[in-house]
C-alpha positions as CSV (number, residue, x, y, z in Angstrom):
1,X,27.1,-28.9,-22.1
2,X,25.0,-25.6,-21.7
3,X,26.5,-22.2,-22.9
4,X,25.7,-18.8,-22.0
5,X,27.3,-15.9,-23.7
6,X,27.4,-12.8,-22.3
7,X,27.9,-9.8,-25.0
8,X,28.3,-5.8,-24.5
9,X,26.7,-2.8,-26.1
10,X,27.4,0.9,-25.6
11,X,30.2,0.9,-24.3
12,X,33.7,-1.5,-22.4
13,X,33.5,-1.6,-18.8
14,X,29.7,-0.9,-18.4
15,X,29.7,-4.5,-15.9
16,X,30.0,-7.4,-18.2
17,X,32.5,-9.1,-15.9
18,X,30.6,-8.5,-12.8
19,X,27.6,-9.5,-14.5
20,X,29.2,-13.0,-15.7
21,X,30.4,-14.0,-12.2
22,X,26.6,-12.9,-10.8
23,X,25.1,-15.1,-13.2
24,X,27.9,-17.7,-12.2
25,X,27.2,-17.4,-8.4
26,X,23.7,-17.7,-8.5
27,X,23.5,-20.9,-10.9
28,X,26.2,-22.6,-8.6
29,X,23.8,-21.6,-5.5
30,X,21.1,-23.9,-7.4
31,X,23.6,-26.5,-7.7
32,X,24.8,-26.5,-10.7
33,X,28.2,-27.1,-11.9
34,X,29.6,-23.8,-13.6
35,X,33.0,-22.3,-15.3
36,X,33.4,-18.9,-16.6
37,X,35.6,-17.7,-19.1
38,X,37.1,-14.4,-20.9
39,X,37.5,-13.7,-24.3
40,X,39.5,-11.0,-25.0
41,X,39.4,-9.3,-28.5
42,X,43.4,-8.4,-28.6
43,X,46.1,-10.1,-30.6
44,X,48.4,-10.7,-27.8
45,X,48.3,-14.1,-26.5
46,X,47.8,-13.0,-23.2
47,X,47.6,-10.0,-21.1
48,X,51.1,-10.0,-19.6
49,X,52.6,-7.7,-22.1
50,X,49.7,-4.8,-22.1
51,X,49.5,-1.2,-20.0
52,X,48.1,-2.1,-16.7
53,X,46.4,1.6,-17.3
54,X,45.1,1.1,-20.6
55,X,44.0,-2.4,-19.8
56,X,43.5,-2.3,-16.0
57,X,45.3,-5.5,-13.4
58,X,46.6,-8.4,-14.9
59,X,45.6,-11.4,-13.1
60,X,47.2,-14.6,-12.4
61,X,45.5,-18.1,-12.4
62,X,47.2,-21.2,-10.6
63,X,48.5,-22.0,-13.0
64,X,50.4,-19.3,-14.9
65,X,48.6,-17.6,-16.8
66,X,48.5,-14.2,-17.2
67,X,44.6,-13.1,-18.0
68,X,42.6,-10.1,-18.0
69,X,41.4,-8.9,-14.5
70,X,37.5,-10.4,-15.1
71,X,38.6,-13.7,-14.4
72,X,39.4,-12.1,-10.6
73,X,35.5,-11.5,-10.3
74,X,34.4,-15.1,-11.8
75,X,37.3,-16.5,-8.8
76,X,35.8,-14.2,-6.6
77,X,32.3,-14.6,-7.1
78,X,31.8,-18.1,-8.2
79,X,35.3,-18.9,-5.0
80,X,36.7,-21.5,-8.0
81,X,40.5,-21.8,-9.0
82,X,40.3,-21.0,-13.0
83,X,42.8,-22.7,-15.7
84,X,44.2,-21.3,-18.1
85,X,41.4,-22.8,-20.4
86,X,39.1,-20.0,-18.8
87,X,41.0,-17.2,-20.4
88,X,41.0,-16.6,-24.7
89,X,42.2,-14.3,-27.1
90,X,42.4,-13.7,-30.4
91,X,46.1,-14.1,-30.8
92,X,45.6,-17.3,-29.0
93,X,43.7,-18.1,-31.8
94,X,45.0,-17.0,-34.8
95,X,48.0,-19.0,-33.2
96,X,46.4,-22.6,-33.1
97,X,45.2,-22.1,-36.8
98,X,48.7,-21.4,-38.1
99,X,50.3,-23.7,-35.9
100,X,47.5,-26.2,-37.5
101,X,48.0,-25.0,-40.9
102,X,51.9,-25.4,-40.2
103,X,51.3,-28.9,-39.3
104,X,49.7,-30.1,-42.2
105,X,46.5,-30.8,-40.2
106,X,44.1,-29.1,-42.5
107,X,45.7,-31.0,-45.5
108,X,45.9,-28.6,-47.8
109,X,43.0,-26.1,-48.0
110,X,43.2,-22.7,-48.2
111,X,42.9,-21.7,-44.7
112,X,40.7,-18.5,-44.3
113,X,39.3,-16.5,-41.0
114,X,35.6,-17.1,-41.8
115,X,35.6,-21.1,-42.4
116,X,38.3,-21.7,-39.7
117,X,38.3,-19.1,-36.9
118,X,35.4,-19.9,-35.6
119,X,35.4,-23.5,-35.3
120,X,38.7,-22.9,-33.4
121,X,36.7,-20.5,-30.9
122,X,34.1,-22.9,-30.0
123,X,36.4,-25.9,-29.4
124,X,38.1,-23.7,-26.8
125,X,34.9,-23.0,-25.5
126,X,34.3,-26.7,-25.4
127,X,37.7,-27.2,-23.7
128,X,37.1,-24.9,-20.6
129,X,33.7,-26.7,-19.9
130,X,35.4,-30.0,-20.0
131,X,38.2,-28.8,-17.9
132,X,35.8,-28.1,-15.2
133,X,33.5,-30.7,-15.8
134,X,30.7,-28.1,-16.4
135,X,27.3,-28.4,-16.7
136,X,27.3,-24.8,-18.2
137,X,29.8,-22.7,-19.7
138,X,29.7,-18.8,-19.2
139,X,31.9,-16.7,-21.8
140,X,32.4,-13.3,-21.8
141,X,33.0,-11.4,-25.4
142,X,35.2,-8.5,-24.5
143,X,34.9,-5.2,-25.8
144,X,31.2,-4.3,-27.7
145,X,29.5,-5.5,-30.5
146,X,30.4,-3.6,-33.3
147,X,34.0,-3.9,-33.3
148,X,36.0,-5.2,-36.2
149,X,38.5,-7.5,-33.9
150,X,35.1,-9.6,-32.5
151,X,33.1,-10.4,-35.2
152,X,34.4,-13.9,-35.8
153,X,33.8,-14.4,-32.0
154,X,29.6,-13.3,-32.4
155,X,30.1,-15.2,-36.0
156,X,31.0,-18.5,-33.3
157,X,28.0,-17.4,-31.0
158,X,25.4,-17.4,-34.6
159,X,27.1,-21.5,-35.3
160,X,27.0,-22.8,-32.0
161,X,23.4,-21.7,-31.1
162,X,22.0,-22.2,-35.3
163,X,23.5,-25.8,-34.2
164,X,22.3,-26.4,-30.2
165,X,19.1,-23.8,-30.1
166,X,18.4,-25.0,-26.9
167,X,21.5,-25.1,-25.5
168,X,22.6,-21.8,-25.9
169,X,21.9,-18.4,-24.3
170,X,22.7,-15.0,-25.0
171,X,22.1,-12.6,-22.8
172,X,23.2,-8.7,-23.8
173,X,24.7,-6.0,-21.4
174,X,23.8,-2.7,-22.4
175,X,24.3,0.9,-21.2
176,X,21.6,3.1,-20.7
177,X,23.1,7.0,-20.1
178,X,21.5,9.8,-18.0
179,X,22.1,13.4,-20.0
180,X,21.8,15.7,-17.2
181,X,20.6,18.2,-19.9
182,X,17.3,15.9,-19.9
183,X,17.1,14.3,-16.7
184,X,15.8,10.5,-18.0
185,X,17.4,7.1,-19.2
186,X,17.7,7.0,-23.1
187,X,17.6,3.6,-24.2
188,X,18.2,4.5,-27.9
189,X,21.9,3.4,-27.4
190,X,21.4,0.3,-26.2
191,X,18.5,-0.5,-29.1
192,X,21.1,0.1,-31.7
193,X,23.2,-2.3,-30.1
194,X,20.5,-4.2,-30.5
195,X,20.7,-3.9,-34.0
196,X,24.3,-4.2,-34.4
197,X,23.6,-7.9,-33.0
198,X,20.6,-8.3,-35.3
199,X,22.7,-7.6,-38.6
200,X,25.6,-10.4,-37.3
201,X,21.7,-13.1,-37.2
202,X,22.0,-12.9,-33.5
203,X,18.7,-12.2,-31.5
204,X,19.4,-12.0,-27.6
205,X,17.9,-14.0,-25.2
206,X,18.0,-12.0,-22.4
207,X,19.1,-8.1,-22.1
208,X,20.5,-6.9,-19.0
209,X,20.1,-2.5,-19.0
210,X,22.9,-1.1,-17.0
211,X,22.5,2.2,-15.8
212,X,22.7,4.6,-12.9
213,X,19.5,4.1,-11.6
214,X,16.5,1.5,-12.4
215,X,15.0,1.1,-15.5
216,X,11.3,1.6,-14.9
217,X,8.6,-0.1,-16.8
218,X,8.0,2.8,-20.3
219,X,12.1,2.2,-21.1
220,X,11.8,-1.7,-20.4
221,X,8.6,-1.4,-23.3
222,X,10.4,0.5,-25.4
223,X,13.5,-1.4,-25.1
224,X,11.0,-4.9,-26.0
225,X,9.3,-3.2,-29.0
226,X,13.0,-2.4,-30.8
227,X,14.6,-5.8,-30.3
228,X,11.6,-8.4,-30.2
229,X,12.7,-9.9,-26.2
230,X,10.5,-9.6,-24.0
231,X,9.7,-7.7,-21.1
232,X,9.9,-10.2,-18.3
233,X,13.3,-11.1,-19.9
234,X,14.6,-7.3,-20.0
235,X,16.3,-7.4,-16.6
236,X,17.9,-4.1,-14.9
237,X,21.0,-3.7,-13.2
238,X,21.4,-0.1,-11.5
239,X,24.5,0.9,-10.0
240,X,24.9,-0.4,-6.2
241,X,26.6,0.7,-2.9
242,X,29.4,-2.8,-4.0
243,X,29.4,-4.9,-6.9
244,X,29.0,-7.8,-4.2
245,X,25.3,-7.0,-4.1
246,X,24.7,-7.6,-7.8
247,X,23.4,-11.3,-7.9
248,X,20.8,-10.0,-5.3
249,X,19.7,-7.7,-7.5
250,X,19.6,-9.8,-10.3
251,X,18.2,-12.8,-8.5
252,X,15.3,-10.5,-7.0
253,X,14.3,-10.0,-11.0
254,X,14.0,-13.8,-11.2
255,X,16.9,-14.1,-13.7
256,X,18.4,-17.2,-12.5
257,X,14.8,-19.0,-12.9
258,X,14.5,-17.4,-16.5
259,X,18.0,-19.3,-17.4
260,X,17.2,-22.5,-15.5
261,X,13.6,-22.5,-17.8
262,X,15.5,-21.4,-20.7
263,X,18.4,-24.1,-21.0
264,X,16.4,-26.7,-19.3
265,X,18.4,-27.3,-16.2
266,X,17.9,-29.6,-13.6
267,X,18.3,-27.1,-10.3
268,X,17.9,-27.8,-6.9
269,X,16.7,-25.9,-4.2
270,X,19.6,-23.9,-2.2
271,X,20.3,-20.6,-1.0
272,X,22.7,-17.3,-1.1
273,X,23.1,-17.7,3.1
274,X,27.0,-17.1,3.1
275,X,26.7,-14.2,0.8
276,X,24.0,-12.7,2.4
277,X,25.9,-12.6,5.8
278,X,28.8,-11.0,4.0
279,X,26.7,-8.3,2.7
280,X,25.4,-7.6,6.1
281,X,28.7,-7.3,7.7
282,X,29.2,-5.0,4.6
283,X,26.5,-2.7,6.0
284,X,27.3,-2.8,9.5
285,X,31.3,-1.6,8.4
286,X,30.7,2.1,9.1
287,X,34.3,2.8,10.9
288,X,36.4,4.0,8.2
289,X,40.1,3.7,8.0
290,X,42.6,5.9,5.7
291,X,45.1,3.4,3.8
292,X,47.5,4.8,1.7
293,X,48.1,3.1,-1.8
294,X,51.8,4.4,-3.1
295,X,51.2,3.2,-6.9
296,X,52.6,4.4,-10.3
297,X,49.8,3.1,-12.4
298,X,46.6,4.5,-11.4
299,X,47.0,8.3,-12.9
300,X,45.7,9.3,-16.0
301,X,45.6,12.6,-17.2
302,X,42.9,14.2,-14.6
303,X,41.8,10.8,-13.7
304,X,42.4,7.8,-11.2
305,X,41.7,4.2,-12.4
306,X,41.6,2.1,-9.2
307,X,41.4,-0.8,-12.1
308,X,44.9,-1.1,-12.2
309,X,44.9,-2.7,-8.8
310,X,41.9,-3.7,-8.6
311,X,42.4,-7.1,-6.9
312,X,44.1,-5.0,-4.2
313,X,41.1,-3.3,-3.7
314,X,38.9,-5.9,-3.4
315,X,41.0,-7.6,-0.8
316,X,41.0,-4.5,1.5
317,X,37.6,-4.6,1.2
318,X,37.1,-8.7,2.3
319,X,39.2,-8.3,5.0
320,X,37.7,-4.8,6.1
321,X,34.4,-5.9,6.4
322,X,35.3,-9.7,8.0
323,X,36.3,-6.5,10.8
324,X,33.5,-4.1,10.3
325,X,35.7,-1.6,8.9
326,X,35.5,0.4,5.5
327,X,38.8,1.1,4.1
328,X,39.2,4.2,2.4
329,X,42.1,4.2,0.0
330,X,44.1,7.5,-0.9
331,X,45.6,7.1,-4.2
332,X,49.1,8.6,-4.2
333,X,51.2,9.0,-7.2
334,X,54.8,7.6,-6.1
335,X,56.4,10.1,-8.2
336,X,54.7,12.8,-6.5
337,X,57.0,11.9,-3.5
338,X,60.1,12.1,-5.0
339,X,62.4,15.1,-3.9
340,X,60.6,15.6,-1.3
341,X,62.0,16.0,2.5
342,X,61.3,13.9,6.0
343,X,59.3,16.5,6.8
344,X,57.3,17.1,3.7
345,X,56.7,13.3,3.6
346,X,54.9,13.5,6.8
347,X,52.8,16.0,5.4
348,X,51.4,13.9,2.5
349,X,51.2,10.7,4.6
350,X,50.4,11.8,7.8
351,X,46.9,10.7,7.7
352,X,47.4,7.5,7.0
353,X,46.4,4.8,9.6
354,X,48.3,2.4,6.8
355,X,50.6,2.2,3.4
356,X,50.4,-0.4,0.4
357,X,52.9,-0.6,-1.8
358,X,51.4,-3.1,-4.6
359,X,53.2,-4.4,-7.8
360,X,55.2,-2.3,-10.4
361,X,58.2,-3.0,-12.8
362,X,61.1,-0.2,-13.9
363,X,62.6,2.5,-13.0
364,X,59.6,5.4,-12.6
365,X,58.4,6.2,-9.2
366,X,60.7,4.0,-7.5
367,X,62.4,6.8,-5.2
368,X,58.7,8.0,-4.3
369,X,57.7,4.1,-2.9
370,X,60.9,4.0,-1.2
371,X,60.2,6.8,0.8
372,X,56.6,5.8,1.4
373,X,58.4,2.4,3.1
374,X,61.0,4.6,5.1
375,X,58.0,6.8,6.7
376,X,55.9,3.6,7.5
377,X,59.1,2.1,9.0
378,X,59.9,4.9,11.2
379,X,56.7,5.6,12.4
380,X,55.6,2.4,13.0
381,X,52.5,2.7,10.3
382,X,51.5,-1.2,9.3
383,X,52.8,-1.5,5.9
384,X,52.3,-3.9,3.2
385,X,54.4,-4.5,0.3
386,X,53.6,-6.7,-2.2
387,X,56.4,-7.9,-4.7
388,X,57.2,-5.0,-5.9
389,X,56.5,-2.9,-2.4
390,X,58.6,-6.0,-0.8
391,X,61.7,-5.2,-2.8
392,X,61.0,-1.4,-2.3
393,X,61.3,-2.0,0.7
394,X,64.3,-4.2,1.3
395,X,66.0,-1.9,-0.6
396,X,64.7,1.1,1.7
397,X,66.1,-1.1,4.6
398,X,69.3,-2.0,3.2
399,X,70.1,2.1,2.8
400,X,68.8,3.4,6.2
401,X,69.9,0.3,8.5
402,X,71.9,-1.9,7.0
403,X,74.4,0.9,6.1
404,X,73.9,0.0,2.3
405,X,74.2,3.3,0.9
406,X,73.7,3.0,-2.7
407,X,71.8,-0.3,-2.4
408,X,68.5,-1.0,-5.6
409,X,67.4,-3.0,-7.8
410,X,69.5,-4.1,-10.6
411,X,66.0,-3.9,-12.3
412,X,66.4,0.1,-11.4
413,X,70.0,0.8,-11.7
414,X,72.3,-1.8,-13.1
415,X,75.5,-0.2,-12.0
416,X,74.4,-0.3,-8.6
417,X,77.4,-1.1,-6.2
418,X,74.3,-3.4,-4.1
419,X,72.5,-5.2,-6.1
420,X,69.9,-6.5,-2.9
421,X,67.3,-7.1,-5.8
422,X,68.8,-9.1,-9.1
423,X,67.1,-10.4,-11.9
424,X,66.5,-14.9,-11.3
425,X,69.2,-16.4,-13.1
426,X,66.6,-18.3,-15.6
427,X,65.7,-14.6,-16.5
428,X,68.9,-13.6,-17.9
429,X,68.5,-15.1,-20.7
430,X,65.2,-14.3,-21.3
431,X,65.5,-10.3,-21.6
432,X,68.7,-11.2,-23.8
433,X,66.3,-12.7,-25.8
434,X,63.6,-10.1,-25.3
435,X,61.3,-13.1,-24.9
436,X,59.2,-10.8,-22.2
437,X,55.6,-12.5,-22.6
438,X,55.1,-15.5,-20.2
439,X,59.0,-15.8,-19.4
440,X,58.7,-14.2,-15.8
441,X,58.2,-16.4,-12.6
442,X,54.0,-17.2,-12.6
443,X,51.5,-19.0,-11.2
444,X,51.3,-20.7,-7.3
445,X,54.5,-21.4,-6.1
446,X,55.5,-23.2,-2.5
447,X,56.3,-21.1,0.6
448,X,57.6,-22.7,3.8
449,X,56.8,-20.2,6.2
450,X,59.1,-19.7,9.4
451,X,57.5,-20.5,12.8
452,X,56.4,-17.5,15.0
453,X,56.8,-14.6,12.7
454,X,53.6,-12.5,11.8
455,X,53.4,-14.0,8.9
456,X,52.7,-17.6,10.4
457,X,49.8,-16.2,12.8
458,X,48.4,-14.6,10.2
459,X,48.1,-17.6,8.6
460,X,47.0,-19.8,11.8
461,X,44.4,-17.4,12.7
462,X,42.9,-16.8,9.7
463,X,44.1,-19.4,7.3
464,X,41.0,-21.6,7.3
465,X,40.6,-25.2,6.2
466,X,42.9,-26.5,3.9
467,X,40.4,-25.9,1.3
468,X,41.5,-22.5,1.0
469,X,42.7,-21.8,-2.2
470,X,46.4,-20.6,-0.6
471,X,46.9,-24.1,0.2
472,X,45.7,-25.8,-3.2
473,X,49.1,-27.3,-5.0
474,X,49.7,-26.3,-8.3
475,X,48.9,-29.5,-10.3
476,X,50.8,-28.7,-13.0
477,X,53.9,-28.0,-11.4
478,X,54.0,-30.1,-8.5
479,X,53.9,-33.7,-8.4
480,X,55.7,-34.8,-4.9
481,X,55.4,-32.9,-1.3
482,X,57.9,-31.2,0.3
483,X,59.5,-32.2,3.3
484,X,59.1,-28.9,5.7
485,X,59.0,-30.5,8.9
486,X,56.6,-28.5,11.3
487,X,56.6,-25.5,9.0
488,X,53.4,-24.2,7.7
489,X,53.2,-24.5,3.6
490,X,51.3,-22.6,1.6
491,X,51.2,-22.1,-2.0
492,X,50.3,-18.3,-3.4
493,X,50.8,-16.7,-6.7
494,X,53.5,-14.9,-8.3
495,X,54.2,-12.4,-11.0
496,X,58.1,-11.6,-11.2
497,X,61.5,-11.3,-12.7
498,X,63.7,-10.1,-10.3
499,X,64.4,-11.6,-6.3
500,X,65.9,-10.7,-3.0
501,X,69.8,-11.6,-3.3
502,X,70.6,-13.7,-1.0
503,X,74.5,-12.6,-1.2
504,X,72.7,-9.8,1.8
505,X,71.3,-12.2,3.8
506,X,73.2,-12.5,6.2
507,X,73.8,-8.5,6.7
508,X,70.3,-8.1,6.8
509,X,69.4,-10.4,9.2
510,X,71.9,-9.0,11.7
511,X,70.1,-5.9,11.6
512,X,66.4,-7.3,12.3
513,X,65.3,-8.6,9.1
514,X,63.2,-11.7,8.9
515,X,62.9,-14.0,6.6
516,X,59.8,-15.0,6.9
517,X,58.8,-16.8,3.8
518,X,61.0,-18.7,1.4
519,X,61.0,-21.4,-1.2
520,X,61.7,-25.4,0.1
521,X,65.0,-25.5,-0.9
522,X,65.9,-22.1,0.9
523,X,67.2,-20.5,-2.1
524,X,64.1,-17.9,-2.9
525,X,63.2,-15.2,-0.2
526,X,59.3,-14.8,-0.9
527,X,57.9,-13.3,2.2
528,X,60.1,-10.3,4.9
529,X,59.0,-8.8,7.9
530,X,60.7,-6.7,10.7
531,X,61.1,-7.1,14.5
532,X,60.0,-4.1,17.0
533,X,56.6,-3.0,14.1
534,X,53.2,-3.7,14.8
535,X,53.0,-5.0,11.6
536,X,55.4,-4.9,8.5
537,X,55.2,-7.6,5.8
538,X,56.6,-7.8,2.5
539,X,55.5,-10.7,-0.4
540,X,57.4,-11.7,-3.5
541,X,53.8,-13.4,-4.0
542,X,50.5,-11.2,-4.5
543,X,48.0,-12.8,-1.6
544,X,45.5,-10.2,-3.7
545,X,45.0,-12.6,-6.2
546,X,43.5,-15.3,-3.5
547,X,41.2,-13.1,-1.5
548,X,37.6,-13.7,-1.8
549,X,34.7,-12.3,-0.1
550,X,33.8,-15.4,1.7
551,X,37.7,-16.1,2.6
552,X,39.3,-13.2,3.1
553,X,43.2,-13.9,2.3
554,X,44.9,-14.1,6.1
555,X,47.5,-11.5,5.2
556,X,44.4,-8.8,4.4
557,X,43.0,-9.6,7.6
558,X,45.9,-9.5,9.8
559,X,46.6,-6.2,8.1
560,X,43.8,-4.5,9.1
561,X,43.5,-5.5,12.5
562,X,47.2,-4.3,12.9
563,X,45.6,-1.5,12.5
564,X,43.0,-1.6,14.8
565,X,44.7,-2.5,17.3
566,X,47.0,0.5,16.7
């Protein structure tokens, strides 16, 4: 088993993600078998429990686990369903030693970070590769070198390569900034991350400059003389018009050949075809369509972080481009809806060809996305909700048609005379508990979907092969089919505590409510829609975790033709 371990200097969020998955992609385009993997520098044993806007999306594998949002990109790029072996933290860690300890397994030594960490780390690393049946094993190191939390994760790198030299390769992500004061790319930055690496006995293999614009040939010299690599292995990645054109830009530099030579890989001769023709309907997407996103998590301070929804995002994108569209996304701060009147509401979302309203939990900004769903319902907008924006919206519906007055969420308002939202039964207990962390409902989940409802020709038209990762089972979880007759199954990935109550059903439906989406047995609602809209679709699941540029997720791509056709 081959490793290559992708580090960062500088400064977070410079690309290594982006940059792992590229690597990935272009490796599995010469045939060879690859996983990818996270390691995140945090104590918590997952990302479930952190600040979508300090820490951007959570993501969700098959699985159940909650990871950071770089695993997205390695689905995305490399178009493989990750485990939860492709996602580590420290906590996760620190966890298995003491559990060890606990056990008696390291029969009575001392156990100590330095002689014990480590070994742990690389065993996962091991694990993941195995998992996948890997030829070579990418894993990320979160954060920068430098940082107290991940030096016993570079002290892992130094053992595994001062043990298998040749099967190890690290390549280091650096930032090069642009003062406007001077007006050139300083690379003294990136050097001293350089040196940071040297003082932990690590030499890179490979150093990858990110910066605004191309590194030309003097910063690539100077760059060589400070760290002892190379120039041919000094490879730079500028900023592009989509991240999607990355491994082109890195391939064009010869970087998958210098890893193939490097680890001594048997590669065979294939091609980026299928990307390529994605990138050209990328180009040719000049019609550009306004799409409102109603969150609560992308503000902070002066500044909008589209990272808290990122997979949202990128699933706009696949599915605008499949249609030679560009969607243009208008970030609006549900809160800043709230209070305001019919008629003002019109003003802020007039514009708008289409609304999102993606994931959220509690009580802030809830009024704001209700409204958002009222406007979009009245005025025949396509709207999207996912989980959260699907109960927003039944809740919306359940006021205004239903005749519901004071219906919610019980997650909202737990004195609420209509509870149409209630927390799962199985959850009760939980919060009583406050066990929060990896308690709520995750990972793919059945969904019989009810014949002839937009949901199910969204699905028949654009569904694919079963191949398609919204039909891969679950392994874990699901060991016997279900009996659904003609129905279309599918399974798709969740991320909740709280579910339509089915006490309303009934009501609802009376008043134009489908149900277009539930669970085998009947007894979870996970998909809505209304009659007399050109299209309005709500999921308990998040199709956004699916949708990859070469299979754009059928709901995304019903979506925005909806909207074309309007």
């Amino acid at each position: 088993m081959k490793f290559i371990i992708i580090s960062g200097g500088v400064l977070s969020g410079l690309g290594k993600g982006v940059t792992a998955a590229s690597i990935g992609l272009l490796l599995k385009s010469r045939g060879i078998k690859v996983t990818a993997m996270k390691c995140d520098m945090y104590l918590n044993i997952d990302a479930g429990t952190m600040n979508p806007v300090e820490h951007g999306e959570v993501f969700v594998t098959h699985d159940g686990v909650e990871t950071d949002q770089d695993l997205g990109h390695y689905e995305r790029f490399i178009g493989e369903t990750l485990t939860r072996e492709n996602y580590l933290t420290n906590g996760q860690v620190y966890k298995i030693v003491l559990d060890k300890e606990r056990a008696l397994e390291y029969g009575g030594k001392c156990v100590e970070p330095y002689h014990h960490i480590p070994p742990e780390i690389i065993n996962r690393w091991f694990e993941a590769g195995k998992k996948h049946k890997a030829e070579v094993v990418i894993v990320e190191l979160g954060g920068t070198v430098g940082e107290y939390e991940g030096l016993l994760f570079f002290e892992a790198v130094r053992r595994l390569k001062l043990k298998n030299p040749n099967d190890v390769l690290l390549v280091h992500v650096g930032y090069l900034p642009v003062p406007p004061s001077i007006g050139e790319l300083k690379s003294k930055p990136l050097q001293q991350s350089i040196q940071l690496l040297n003082g932990l006995g690590l030499i890179p293999d490979i150093i990858v400059g990110r910066a605004e614009k191309e590194i030309d040939m003097k910063r690539r010299e100077k760059i060589a003389l400070a760290s002892g690599v190379s120039v041919d292995n000094i490879v730079s990645n500028p900023d592009v018009e989509t991240i999607y054109k990355v491994p082109l830009v890195l391939k064009a530099q010869n970087l998958d050949e210098k890893i193939i030579r490097k680890l001594q890989l048997k590669a065979k001769r294939k091609d980026l075809l299928e990307w390529k023709n994605m990138l050209e309907k990328f180009k040719k997407s000049k019609k550009v369509i306004k799409i409102g996103m109603i969150g609560k998590y992308q503000k902070t301070g002066d500044y909008i972080l589209g990272d808290s929804y990122v997979c949202v995002v990128e699933a706009l994108k696949h599915a605008g481009w499949y249609h030679l569209v560009n969607p243009k996304i208008n970030w609006i701060d549900s809160e800043s809806l709230e209070g305001l009147t019919d008629s003002q509401i019109k003003d802020h979302l007039g514009e708008l060809e289409a609304i999102i309203v993606p994931q959220g939990w509690g009580r802030r900004g809830v009024e704001g996305k209700i409204k958002a769903a009222k406007y979009a319902r009245e005025n025949k907008i396509p709207y999207l909700g996912l989980c959260f924006g699907m109960q927003m919206a039944s809740i919306e519906f359940g006021r205004n048609v239903v005749g519901l007055k004071k219906a919610n969420s019980s997650e909202v308002d737990s004195s609420t005379p209509y509870p149409v939202i209630h927390i799962m039964p199985n959850q009760r207990e939980y919060l009583s508990k406050k066990q929060y962390g990896g308690t709520i409902r995750l990972g793919a989940w059945p969904c019989v979907i009810k014949k002839d409802t937009l949901l199910d020709k969204a699905y028949k038209k654009y569904g694919g092969g079963k191949s398609n990762p919204w039909y891969q089972e679950n392994p874990l979880e699901f060991k016997s089919k279900f009996k659904v007759n003609s129905n279309l199954l599918i399974y798709e990935r969740h991320r909740h505590r709280y579910e339509f109550n089915n006490k309303y059903k009934e009501k609802y439906e009376k008043s134009g409510f489908i149900f277009s989406g539930t669970s085998p047995d009947g007894k979870l609602v996970e998909a809505i829609e209304l009659t007399d809209h050109p299209f309005f679709i709500g999921t308990q699941f998040h199709p956004e975790y699916l949708s990859r540029p070469l299979t754009p997720h059928p709901i995304f791509l019903s979506f925005i033709e909806s909207m074309l056709k309007k």
